[in-house]
N, C-alpha and C positions, 0 to 999 in steps of 0.2 A: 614102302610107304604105307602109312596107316593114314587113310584118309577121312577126316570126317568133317560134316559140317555144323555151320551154327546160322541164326538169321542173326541179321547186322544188330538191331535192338539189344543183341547180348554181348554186341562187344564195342567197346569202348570209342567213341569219336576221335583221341587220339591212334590209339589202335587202327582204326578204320581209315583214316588219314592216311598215316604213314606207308597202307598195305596200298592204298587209289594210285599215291604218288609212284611207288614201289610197281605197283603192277602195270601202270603205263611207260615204266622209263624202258628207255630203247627204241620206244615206236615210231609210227609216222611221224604221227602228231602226239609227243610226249606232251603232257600236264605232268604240274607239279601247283596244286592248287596251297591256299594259306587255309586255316583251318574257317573262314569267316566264307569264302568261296565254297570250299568242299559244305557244309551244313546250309548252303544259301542253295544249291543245286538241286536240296531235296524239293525245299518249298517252291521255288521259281519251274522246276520240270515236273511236279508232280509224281516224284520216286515215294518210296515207302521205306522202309527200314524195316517193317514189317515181312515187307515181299524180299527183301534184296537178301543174299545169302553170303556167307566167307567159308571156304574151303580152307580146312585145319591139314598139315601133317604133323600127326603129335598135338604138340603146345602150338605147333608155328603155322601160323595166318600165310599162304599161300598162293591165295586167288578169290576172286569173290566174281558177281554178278549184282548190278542193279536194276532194279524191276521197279516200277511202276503201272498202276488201273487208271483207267477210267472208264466212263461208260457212253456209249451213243443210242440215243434209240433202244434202249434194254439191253444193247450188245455189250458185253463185257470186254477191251480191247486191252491189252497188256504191252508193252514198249521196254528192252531190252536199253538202259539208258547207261551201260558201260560193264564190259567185258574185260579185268586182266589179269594176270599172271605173272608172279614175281620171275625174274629173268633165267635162275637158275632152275625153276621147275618145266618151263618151257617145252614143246614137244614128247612130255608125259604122257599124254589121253586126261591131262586135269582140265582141260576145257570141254573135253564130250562131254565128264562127269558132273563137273559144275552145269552146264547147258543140261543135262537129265535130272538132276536136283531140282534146276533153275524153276523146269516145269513142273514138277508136281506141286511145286508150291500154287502155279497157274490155273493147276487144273484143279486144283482144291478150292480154290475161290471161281470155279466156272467162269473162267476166262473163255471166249469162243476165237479168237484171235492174237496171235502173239504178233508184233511186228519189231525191227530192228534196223541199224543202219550201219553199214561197214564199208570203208575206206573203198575206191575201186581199185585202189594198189593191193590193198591188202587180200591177197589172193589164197593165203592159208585161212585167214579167218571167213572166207566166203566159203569156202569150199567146206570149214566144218558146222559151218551154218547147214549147210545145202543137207552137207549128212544127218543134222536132228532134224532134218524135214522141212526146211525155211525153201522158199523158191522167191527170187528178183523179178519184183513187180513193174520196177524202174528204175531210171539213172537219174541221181539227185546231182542236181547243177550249182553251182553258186557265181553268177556271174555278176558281171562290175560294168555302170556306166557311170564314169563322173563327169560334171561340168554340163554346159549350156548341149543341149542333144539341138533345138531349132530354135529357131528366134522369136517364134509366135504362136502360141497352144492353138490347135485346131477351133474352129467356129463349133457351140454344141450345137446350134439349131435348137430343135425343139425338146432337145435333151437339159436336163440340168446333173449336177453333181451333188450326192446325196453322202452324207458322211455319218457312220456310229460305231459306237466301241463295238467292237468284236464276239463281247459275250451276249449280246443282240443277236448273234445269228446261231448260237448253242439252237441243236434241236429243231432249226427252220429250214434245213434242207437248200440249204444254198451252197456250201461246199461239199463235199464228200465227206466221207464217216472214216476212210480208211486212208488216209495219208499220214507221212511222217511227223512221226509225236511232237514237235516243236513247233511247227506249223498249223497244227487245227485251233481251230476256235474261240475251244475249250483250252487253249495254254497258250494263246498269243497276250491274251488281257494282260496275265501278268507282265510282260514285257513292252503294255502299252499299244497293242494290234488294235487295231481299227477296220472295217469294212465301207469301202469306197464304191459305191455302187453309182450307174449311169440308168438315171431316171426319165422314163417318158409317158405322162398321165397318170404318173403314181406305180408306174409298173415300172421293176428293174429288168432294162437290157443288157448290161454284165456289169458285173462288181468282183471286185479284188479282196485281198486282205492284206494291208501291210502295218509298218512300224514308223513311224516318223521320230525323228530324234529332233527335238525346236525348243525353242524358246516362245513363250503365248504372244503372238500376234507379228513376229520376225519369221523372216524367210528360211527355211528348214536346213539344219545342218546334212541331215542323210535322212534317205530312206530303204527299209528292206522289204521286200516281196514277197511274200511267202504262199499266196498262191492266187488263181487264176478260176473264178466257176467255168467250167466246161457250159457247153449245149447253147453258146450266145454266137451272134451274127461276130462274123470276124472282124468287118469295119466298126461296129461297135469297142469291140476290144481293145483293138487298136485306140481307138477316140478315148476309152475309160483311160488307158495305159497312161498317154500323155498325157494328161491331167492328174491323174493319178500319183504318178512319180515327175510330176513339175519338170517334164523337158524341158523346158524356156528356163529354168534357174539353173547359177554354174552348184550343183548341190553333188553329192556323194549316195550314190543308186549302189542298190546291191541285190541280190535272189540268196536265199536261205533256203538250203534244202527242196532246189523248186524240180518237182517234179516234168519231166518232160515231157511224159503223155504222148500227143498225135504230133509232138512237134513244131504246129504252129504256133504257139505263145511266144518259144523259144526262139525260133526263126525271127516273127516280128521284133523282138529286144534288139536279134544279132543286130537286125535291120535297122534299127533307130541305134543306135552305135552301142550299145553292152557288148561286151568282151567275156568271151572265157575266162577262169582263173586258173593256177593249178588245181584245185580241188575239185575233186566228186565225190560221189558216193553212190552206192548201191540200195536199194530200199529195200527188203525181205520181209516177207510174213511166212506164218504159217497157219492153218485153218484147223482147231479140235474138234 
């Protein structure tokens, strides 16, 4: 094999297309995006084209990596937003090589954090994670409650419920810096994120971040969860939750990549009826 690479910017979107659909068919979770999907992925996840790379043997497009920046706090944080490999080059070493490319592109631009997310089945791609240095920071969940969870939202008392978009809390220190790319702050707006916080004298006692799918002034078709502030009273949490995610409506509840953490968030959902899915995932980073 003659391997070399190129960044995605130099090769062509159908090109690039064809090598996405190409290097996930087989897998867990096979895509086969239309070309209106795959160039909406960059804007909507915040990938680069710039950062992302395609491993050549020869003439022929063989596996690529997408990368995307952003920044917290000065910190430069980088996100591994899709890993594949066309089927017949498989179990070559084309993924170390691509994953050691991947990087220097990272480290060129003083990235101080790489993070990534992989299947918890997929057990060869953790394991070559593990070897360029990534360690699991935690088990990403995606659980399911649909329909009426109780019949009556809890009393707030002396609470009220506080509602603003998402890019309101960019930079305010209300969630963490370092959880999975889909879920911060900084990339929920696109997709419509909001922060639901539980107010008492102007002071937040815990707030959420989710996504609500509605119609202005009608009862919410779904909503997703994408995360939880640590460091608040647990009967608070609980109290934000249902309200939060409308237990009292028959709606369609769902968690996105929600970290598990100490456990309790997770326990109280089981506990107001969310369900497991098949799916996980594994979160990884790595520190330069």
């Amino acid at each position: 094999m003659n391997i070399t690479y190129k960044r995605l910017s130099n090769v062509s979107f159908e090109d690039a297309l064809a090598l996405f659909n190409k290097g996930f068919e087989g897998y867990l979770i096979p895509m086969n995006l239309t070309m209106e999907q795959f160039i909406g992925r960059f804007g909507m996840e915040g990938l680069s084209v710039e950062l992302s790379i395609v491993a050549f043997d020869g003439d022929r497009p063989i596996g690529f990596i997408l990368q995307g920046i952003r920044e917290n706090n000065g910190i430069k944080i980088s996100w591994n937003g899709g890993t594949g490999i066309i089927p017949e080059y498989r179990g070559k070493g084309i993924g170390a090589l691509l994953m050691k490319e991947a990087e220097h592109i990272l480290l060129e631009n003083e990235v101080a954090i790489s993070t990534l997310e992989a299947l918890s089945e997929n057990e060869p791609a953790i394991k070559l994670y593990e070897k360029c240095g990534y360690e699991i920071k935690d088990k990403l969940l995606f659980l399911s409650g649909a329909g009426k969870l109780i019949e009556k939202l809890p009393d707030l008392g002396d609470y009220e419920i506080k509602r603003f978009p998402a890019f309101h809390a960019i930079g305010a220190d209300l969630f963490p810096s370092i959880v999975p790319w889909q879920t911060a702050e900084s990339m929920t707006p696109k997709v419509g994120g909001e922060v639901v916080a539980l107010v008492e004298e102007g002071k937040i006692r815990a707030a959420c971040l989710i996504r609500k799918r509605s119609i202005y002034n009608q009862t919410s078709e779904g909503i997703t969860l994408f995360q939880v502030a640590s460091g608040y009273e647990h009967h608070d949490t609980n109290l934000l939750l249902a309200h939060a995610l409308e237990y009292d409506q028959p709606v369609s509840r769902s968690t996105y990549n929600f970290m598990t953490g100490d456990g309790n968030v997770v326990n109280s959902l089981l506990e107001s009826g969310f369900e497991h899915t098949a799916i996980s995932q594994v979160f990884m980073i790595k520190e330069h």
